[in-house]
C-alpha positions as CSV (number, residue, x, y, z in Angstrom):
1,X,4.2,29.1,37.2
2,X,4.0,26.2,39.7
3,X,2.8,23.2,38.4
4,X,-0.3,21.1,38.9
5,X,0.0,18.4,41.5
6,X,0.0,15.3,40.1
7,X,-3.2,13.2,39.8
8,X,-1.5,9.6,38.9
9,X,1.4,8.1,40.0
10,X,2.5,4.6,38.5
11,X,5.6,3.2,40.2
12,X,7.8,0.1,39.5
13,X,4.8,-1.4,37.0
14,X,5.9,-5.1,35.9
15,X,4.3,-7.2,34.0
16,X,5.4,-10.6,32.6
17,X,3.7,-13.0,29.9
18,X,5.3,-16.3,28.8
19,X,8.7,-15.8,27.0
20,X,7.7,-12.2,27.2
21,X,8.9,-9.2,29.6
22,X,5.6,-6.9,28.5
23,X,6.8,-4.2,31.7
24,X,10.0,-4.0,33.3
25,X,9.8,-1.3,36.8
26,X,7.8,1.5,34.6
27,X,7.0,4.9,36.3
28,X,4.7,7.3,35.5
29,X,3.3,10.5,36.8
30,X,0.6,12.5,35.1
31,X,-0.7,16.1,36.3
32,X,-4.1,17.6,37.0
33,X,-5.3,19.7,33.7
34,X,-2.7,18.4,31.5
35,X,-2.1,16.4,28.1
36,X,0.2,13.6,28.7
37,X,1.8,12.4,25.7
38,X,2.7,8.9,26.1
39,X,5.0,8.3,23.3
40,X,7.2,4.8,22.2
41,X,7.6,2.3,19.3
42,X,4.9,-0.6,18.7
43,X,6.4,-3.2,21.4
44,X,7.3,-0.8,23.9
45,X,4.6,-1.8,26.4
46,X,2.5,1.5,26.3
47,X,-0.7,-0.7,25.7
48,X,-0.2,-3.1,28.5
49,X,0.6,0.4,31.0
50,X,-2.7,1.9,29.8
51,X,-5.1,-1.7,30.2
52,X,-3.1,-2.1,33.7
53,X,-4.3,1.6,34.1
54,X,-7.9,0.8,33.4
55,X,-8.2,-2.3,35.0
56,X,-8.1,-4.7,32.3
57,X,-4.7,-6.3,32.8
58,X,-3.3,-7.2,36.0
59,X,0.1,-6.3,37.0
60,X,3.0,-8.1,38.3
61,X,4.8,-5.9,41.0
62,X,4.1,-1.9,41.2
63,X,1.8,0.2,42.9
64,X,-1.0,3.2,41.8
65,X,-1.9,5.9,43.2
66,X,-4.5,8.4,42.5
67,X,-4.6,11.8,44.3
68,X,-1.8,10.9,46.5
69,X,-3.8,7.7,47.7
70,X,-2.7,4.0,46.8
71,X,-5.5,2.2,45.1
72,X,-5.7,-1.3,43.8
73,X,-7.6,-1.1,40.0
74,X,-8.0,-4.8,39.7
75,X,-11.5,-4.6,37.4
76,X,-12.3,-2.4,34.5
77,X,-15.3,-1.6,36.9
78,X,-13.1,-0.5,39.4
79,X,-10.9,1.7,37.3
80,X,-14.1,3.5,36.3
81,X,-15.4,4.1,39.9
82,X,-12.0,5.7,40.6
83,X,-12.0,7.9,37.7
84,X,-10.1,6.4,35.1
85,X,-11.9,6.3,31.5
86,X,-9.9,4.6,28.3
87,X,-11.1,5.6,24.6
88,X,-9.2,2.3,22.8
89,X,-8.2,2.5,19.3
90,X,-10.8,0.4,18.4
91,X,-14.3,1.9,19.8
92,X,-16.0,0.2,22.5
93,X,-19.5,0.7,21.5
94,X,-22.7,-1.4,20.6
95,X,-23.1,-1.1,17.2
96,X,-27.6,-1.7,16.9
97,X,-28.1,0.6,20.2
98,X,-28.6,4.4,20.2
99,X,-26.2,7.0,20.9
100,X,-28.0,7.7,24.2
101,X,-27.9,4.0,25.0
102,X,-24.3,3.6,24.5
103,X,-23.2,6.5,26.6
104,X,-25.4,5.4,29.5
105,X,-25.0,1.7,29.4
106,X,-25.0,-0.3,32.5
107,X,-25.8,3.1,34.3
108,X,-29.3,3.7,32.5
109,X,-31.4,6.8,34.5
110,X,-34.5,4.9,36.1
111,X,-38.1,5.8,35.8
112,X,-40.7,6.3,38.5
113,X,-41.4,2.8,37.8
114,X,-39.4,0.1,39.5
115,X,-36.9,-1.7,37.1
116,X,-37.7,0.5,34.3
117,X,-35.6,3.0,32.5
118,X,-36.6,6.2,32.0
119,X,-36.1,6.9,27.7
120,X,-36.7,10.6,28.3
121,X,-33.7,11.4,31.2
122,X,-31.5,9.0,28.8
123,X,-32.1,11.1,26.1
124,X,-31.9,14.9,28.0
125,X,-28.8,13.5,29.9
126,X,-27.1,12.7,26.6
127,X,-28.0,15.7,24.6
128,X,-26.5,17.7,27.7
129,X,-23.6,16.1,27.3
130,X,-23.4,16.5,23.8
131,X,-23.6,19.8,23.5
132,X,-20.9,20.2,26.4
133,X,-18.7,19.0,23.9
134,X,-20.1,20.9,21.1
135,X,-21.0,18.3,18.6
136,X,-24.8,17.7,16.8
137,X,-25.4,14.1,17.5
138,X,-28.7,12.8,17.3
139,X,-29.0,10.9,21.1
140,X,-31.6,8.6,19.1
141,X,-29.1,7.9,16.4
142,X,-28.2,4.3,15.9
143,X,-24.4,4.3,16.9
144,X,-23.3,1.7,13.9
145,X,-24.6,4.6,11.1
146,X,-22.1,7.1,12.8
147,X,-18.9,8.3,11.3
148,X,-15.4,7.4,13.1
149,X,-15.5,10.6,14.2
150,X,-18.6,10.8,15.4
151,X,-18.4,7.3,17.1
152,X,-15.5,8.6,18.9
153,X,-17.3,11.9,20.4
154,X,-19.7,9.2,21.7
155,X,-17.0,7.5,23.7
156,X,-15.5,10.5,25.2
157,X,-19.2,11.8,25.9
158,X,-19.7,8.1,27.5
159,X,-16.3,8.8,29.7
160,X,-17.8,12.1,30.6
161,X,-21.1,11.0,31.7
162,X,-18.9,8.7,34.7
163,X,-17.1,12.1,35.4
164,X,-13.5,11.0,34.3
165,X,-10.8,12.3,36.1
166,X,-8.3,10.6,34.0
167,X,-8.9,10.3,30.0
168,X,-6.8,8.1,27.9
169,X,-6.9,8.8,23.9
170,X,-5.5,5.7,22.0
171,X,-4.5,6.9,18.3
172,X,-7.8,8.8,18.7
173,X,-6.9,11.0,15.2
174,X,-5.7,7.5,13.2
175,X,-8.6,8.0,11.1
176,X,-9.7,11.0,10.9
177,X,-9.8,14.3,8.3
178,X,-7.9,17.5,9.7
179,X,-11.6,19.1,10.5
180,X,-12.3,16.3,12.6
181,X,-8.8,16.6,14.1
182,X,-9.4,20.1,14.9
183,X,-12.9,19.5,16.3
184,X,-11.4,16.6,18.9
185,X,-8.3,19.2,19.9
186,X,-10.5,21.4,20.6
187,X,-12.8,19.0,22.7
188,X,-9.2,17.9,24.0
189,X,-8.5,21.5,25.3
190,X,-11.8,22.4,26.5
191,X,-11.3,19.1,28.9
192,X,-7.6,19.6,29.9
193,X,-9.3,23.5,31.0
194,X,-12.0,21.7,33.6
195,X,-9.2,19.6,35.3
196,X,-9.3,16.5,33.5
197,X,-6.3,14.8,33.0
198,X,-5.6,13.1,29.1
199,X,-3.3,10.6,28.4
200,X,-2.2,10.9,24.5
201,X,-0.8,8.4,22.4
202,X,-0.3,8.4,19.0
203,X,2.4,7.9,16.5
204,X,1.3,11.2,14.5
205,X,4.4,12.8,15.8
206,X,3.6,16.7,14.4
207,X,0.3,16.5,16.8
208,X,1.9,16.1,19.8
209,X,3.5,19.4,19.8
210,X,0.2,20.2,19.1
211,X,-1.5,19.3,21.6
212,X,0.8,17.8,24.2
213,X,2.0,19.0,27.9
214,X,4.7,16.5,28.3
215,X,5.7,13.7,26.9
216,X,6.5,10.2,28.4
217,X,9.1,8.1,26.2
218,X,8.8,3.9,26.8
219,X,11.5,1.8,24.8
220,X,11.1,-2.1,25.3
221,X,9.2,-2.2,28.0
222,X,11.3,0.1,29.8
223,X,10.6,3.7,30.9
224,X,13.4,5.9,29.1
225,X,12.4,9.8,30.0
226,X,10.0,12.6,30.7
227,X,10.0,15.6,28.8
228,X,8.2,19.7,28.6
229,X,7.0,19.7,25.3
230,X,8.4,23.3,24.9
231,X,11.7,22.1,26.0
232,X,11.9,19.0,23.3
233,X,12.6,18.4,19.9
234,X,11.3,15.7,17.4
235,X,14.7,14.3,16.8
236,X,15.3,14.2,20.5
237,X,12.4,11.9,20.9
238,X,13.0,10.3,17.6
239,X,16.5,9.3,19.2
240,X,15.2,8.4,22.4
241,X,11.9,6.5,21.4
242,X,14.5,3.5,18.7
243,X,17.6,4.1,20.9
244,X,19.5,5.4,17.9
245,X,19.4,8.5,15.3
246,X,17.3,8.6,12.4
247,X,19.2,10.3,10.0
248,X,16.5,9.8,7.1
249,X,13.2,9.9,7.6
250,X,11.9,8.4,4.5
251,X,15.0,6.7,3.3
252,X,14.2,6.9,-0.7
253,X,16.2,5.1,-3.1
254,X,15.6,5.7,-6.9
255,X,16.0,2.7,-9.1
256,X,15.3,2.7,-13.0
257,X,11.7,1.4,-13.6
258,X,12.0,-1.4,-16.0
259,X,8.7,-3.3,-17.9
260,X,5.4,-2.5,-17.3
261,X,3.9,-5.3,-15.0
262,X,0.3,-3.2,-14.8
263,X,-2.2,-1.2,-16.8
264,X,-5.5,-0.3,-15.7
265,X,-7.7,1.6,-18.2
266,X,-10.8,3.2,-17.8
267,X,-11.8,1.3,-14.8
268,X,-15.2,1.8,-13.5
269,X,-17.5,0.8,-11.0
270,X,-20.5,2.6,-10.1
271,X,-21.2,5.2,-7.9
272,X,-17.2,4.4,-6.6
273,X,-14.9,5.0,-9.8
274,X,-15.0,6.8,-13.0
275,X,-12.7,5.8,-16.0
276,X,-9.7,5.4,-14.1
277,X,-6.1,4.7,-16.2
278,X,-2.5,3.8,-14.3
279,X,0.2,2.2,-15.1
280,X,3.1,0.7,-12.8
281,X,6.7,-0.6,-13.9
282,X,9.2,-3.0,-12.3
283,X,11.1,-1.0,-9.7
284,X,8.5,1.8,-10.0
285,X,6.8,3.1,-6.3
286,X,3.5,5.2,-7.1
287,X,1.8,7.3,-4.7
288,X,-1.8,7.2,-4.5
289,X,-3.2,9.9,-3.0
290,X,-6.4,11.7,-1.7
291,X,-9.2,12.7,0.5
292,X,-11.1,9.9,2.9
293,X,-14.0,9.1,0.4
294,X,-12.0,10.0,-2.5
295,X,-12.0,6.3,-4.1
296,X,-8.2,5.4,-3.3
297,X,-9.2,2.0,-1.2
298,X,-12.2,1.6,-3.9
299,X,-9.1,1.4,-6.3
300,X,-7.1,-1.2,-4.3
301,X,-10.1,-3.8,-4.0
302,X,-11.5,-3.3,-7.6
303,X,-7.9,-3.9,-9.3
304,X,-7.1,-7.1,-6.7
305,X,-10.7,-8.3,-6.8
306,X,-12.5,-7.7,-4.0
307,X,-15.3,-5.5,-5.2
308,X,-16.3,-6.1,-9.3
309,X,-16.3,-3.4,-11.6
310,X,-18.7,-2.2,-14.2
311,X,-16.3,-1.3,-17.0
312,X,-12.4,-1.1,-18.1
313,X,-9.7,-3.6,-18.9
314,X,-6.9,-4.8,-16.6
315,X,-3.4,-5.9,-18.1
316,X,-1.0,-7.7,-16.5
317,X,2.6,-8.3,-17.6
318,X,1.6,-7.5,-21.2
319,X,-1.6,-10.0,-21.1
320,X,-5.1,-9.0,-20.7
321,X,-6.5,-10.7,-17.6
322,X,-10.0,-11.1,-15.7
323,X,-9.5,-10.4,-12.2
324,X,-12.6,-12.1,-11.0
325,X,-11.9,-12.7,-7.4
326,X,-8.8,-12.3,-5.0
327,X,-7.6,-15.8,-4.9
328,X,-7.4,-15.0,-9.4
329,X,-5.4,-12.1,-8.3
330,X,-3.0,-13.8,-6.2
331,X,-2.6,-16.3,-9.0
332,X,-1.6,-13.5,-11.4
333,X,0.8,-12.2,-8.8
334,X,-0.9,-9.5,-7.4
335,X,-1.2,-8.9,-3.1
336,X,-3.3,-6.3,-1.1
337,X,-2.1,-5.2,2.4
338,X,-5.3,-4.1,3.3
339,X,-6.2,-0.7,5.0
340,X,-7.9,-2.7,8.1
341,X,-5.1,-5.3,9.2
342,X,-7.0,-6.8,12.0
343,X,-10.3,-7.4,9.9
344,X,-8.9,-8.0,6.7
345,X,-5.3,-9.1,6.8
346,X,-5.2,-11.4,9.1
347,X,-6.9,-14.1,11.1
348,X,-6.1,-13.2,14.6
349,X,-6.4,-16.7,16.6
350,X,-3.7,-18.0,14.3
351,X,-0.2,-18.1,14.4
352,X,2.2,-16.0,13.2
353,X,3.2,-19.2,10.9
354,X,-0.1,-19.6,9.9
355,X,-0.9,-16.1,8.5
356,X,2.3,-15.6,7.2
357,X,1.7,-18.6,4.8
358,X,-2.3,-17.9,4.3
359,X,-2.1,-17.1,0.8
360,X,0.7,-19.2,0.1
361,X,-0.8,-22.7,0.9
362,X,-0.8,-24.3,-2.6
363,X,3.5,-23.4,-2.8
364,X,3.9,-25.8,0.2
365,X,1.4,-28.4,-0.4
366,X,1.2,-31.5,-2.8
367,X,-1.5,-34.1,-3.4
368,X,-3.2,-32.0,-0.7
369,X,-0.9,-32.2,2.0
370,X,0.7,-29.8,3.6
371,X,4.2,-29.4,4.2
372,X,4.7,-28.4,7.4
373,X,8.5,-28.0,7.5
374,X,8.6,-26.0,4.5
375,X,6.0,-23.6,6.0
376,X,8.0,-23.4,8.9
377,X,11.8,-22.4,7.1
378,X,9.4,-19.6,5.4
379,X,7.9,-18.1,8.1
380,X,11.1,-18.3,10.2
381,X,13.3,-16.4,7.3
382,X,10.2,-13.9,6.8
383,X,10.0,-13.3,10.4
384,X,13.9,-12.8,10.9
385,X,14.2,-10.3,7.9
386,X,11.2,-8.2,8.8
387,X,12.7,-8.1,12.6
388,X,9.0,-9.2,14.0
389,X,9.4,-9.2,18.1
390,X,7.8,-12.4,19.0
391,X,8.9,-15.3,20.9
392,X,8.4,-17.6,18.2
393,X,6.5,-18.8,15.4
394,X,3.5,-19.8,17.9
395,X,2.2,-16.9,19.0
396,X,-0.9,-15.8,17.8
397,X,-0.9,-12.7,16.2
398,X,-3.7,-10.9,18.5
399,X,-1.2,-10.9,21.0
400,X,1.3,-8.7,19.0
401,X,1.6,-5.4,18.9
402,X,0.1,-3.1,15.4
403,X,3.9,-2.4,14.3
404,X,4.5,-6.6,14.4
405,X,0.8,-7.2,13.1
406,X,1.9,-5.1,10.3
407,X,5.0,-6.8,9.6
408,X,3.0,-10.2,9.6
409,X,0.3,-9.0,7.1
410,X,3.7,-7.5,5.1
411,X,5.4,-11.0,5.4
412,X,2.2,-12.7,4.1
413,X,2.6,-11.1,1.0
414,X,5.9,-11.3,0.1
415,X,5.6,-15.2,1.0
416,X,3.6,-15.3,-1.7
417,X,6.4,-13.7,-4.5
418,X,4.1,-11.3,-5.7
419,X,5.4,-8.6,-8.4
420,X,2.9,-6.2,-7.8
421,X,2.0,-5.1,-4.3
422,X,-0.6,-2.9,-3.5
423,X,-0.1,-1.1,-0.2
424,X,-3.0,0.9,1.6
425,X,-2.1,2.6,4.4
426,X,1.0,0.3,5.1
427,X,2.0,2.6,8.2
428,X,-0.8,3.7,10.0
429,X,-0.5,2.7,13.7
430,X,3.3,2.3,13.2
431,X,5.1,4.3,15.8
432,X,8.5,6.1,13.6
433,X,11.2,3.2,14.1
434,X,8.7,0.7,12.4
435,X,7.8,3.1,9.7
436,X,11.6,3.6,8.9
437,X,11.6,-0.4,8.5
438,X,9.1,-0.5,6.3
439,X,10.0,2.1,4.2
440,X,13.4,0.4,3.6
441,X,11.6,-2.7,3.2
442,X,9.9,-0.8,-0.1
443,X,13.1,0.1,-1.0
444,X,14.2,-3.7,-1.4
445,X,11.0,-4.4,-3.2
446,X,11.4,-1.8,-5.6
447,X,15.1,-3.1,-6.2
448,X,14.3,-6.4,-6.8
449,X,11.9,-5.4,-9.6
450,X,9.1,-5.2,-7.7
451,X,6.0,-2.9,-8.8
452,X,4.2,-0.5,-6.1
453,X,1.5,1.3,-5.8
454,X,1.1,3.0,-2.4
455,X,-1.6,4.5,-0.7
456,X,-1.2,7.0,2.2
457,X,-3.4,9.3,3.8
458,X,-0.1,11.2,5.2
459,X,1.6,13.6,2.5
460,X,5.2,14.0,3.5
461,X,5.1,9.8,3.2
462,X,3.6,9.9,-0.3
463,X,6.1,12.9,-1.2
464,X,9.4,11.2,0.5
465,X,8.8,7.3,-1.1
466,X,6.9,8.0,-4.1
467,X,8.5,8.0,-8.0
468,X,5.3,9.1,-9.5
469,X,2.1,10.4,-7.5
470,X,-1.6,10.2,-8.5
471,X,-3.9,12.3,-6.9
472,X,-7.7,10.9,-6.6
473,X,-10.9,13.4,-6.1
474,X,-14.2,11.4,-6.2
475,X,-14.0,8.5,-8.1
476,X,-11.5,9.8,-10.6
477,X,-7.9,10.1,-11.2
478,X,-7.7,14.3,-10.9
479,X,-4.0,15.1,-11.3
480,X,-0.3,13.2,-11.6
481,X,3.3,14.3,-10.5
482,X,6.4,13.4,-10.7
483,X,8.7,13.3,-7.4
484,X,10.4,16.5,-8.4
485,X,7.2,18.4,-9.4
486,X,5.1,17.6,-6.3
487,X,4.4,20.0,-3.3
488,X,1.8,19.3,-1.0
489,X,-0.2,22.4,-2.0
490,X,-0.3,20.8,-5.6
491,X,-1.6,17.4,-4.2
492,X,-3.9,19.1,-1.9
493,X,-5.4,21.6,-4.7
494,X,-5.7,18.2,-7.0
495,X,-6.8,16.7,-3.9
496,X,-10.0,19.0,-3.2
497,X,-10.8,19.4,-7.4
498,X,-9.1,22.6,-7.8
499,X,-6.9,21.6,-10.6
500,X,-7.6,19.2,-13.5
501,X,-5.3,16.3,-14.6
C-alpha cells in the first residue's frame, strides 16, 4: 500500500534560549490521514517543536512546509489560517462562557444586523459539530461545569470548526477514565478516516500502539528516529527515547518496615470519606488505589490538612495529633506532592531555589532573616541528586519541563526532612526515563526509613512499587493486598465494589 503523501514537513528546526539549546536541526514529517506519535522524555524539546508548529514560539533556523509549500507560521493566528490546530495539555478555554461560545470565539456567525452575532447559527453550528463527533454536549452549557473530558471534546470540536488539517493532542488521555479514553480514540480514528492529520504525544506508552501510525523519537533536543508502529517494540523506543536500556521498569526494592510513623482511624468527612483506617511503617511504600471520584486525593488533603474532617483520630509517631492546617502538618513531618503540580505545588514565577525551599523557610532563617547561602547549598545538592535539567538555580520553574517541575515539587519535600510523604500521582506527565528516576528515588526514601503512601491512577505502577495496596470505592477503604496477593483484576473488582474488604 503506497503511503500518504506527506502534509508537514519540518526541517533543520533550532531554537535557542539563554544557557539553553531547546532545538538542535530537528526534522519532522507527518502524513495525510495518519496518527503521528511524537514520543521523547520531559526535556527533549517536543513542546517547543509543537508551539513553533502552532505559531506560538518562533524559531531559530529551519524551515515549514505544508502541502509541499514553504510557509512562514510566525502567529498563532497564522498557524490557524493554515490549518494547524493545537489541543495543549492544559485546555484553552474560557471558563464563564458557553460551550457554543468557546468553540466559535473570535469567529462568532453574524446576524442580519450589523455588529451583532447571531445566538441561534452559534448554537446550530456547534450542535453540528457536536454530534460529528458523537458526544451530548449542551452548546448552552457553561464550559467551567464540564468534565475534563468533556472540556476536551470542546477543544477538538473548536479545532474542527477552523477545519484543521493538522491536529495536535498534548497528553490528551492524562486524565481521563478508560471510557473516556475509548470515546476520544474513537473521535481520534473517525478524524485520522476524513484526512486529518494528528500529532500524538503522551507518555502512556501502551496507547500508542493503540492508536499510533508512527512514531517520532526526540532525545535532548535532538531528533533520534522514525518508526512503523507495527515494525517497533516498546523496549526499542524505551532504549531509544533515555539513550540506554531499561532493564527494570519499576525497579522495587523490599526493605523491612520498621515503627509505625502513622495511623488513621475512622476518618470521615462528609459526603467525601467514610470511616477510613491505615496505617504506614518506616520503610513501608503503600499503594493507594482507585477510580477518579473514588476519595484517594480526598484522603491525601484530609490526612495533611487541607480539607477538615468531620470525625476520626490521626496518630503520628505514637502521639495523637490535630492536623489542623498544612503548615501543622509540615511541623509534624508530614509532605503532600500534590496531584496538580502547577496549581498546587509550586509557584511558578519563582525560582527553582525558591520552591525548593518553600516549605522549608523557618530551617534557614533566624531572628527572621533568611539565610540565603544556606538556601542556596540546599537547593544545589537537591537539584544535583534529583538530576533536574536547568541551567541553574535561577530559572523559574514555568520555564521547565513537567518531568523537572516534578523533580522541583519532589525536592521541596524532601528539603523539608519529612518521614512521611504522601505522593499523589507522582508520575503523571513523566515521560518513562523520569518515571524510572523517581521510582528509584522511592526506593531511597523507603531505605532511609522513610514512610509512603502512594497514589496512582496507573495499576502496573501501584503493583510494581507497592509493599501493601489499598483499594478505595466511594469514600471508603473497599479491599487491601499484599504485593504477592495483588492482580489487577483483584484491585479492579475492589475497585468498582465487587468485593468487600
Amino acid at each position: 500500500m503506497e503511503a500518504a503523501p506527506a502534509i508537514l514537513q519540518m526541517k533543520g528546526i533550532a531554537k535557542r534560549y539563554p544557557g539553553v539549546v531547546a532545538l538542535d536541526g530537528v526534522d519532522l514529517e507527518v502524513r495525510r490521514g495518519e496518527v503521528h506519535i511524537l514520543l521523547g522524555e520531559n526535556g527533549a524539546g517536543k513542546s517547543t517543536l509543537m508551539k513553533i508548529l502552532a505559531g506560538a514560539v518562533r524559531r531559530d533556523a529551519g524551515t515549514i512546509a505544508l502541502d509541499g509549500r514553504e510557509c512562514d507560521l510566525a502567529t498563532p493566528r497564522a498557524a490557524q489560517a493554515a490549518g494547524v490546530s493545537i489541543i495543549y495539555q492544559e485546555f484553552n478555554l474560557v471558563p464563564h462562557l458557553t460551550v457554543a461560545e468557546n468553540i466559535f470565539l473570535g469567529r462568532e456567525p453574524r446576524g442580519q444586523v450589523p455588529g451583532l452575532i447571531s445566538a441561534a447559527r452559534l448554537r446550530t453550528d456547534a450542535a453540528r459539530l457536536l454530534r460529528e463527533l458523537e458526544v451530548t454536549i449542551n452548546p448552552g452549557a457553561v464550559v467551567a461545569d464540564l468534565g475534563v473530558a468533556e472540556q476536551q471534546m470542546v477543544e477538538v470540536a473548536k479545532a474542527l470548526s477552523v477545519e484543521a488539517k493538522i491536529l495536535v493532542l498534548d497528553e490528551p488521555t492524562s486524565a481521563l477514565s478508560d471510557k473516556e479514553i475509548a470515546q476520544l480514540f474513537k473521535v481520534i480514528r473517525a478524524l485520522r478516516g476524513r484526512g486529518v492529520a494528528l500529532i500524538y504525544i503522551s507518555h502512556r506508552m501502551e496507547e500508542l500502539f493503540q492508536i499510533g501510525d508512527r512514531v517520532t523519537v526526540m532525545r535532548d533536543g535532538r531528533y533520534i528516529a522514525t518508526r512503523d508502529i507495527p515494525q517497533t517494540t516498546l523496549p526499542e523506543l524505551v532504549s531509544l527515547m533515555v539513550g540506554r536500556d531499561l532493564t527494570e521498569h519499576f525497579p522495587k526494592k523490599a526493605v523491612p518496615p520498621g515503627e509505625e510513623l502513622l495511623r488513621v482511624e475512622h476518618l470521615s468527612r462528609t459526603g467525601a470519606l467514610h470511616d477510613i483506617s491505615l496505617t504506614l511503617r518506616r520503610g513501608e511504600v503503600v499503594g493507594l488505589a482507585g477510580l477518579m471520584g473514588s476519595g484517594r486525593t480526598e484522603l491525601a488533603r484530609a490526612i495533611f490538612g487541607a480539607d477538615p474532617v468531620t470525625a476520626g483520630r490521626v496518630t503520628v509517631k505514637g502521639r495523637e495529633v490535630k492536623v489542623g492546617s498544612p503548615r501543622q502538618a509540615i511541623g509534624l513531618g508530614l509532605g503532600l506532592l500534590t496531584e496538580d503540580r502547577k496549581r498546587q505545588g509550586l509557584v511558578l514565577c519563582l525560582d527553582i531555589r525558591a520552591n525548593t525551599c518553600l516549605a522549608s523557610v523557618d530551617r534557614f532563617s533566624a531572628a527572621g532573616v533568611v539565610d540565603g547561602r544556606r538556601e542556596t547549598a540546599a537547593a544545589q545538592k537537591l537539584t544535583a541528586d534529583l538530576r533536574v535539567k536547568t541551567p541553574g538555580l535561577h530559572q523559574r520553574v514555568v520555564n521547565l519541563s513537567g518531568g523537572n517541575q516534578q523533580k522541583v515539587v519532589l525536592a521541596k519535600w524532601l528539603c523539608c526532612e519529612a518521614d512521611i510523604l504522601i505522593f499523589d500521582e507522582p508520575t503523571r506527565g513523566i515521560d518513562v526515563g523520569s518515571k524510572v528516576e523517581i521510582y528509584q528515588l522511592i526506593n531511597r526514601l523507603a531505605a532511609e526509613g522513610k514512610a509512603i503512601l502512594m497514589i496512582s491512577s496507573e495499576l502496573p505502577e501501584i503493583l510494581g512499587m507497592s509493599d501493601r495496596i489499598l483499594v478505595m470505592n466511594r469514600g471508603r477503604i473497599a479491599g487491601e493486598f499484599t504485593a504477592a496477593e495483588a492482580t489487577q483484576e483483584k484491585i479492579l473488582h475492589c475497585a468498582l465494589g465487587a468485593h468487600a474488604a
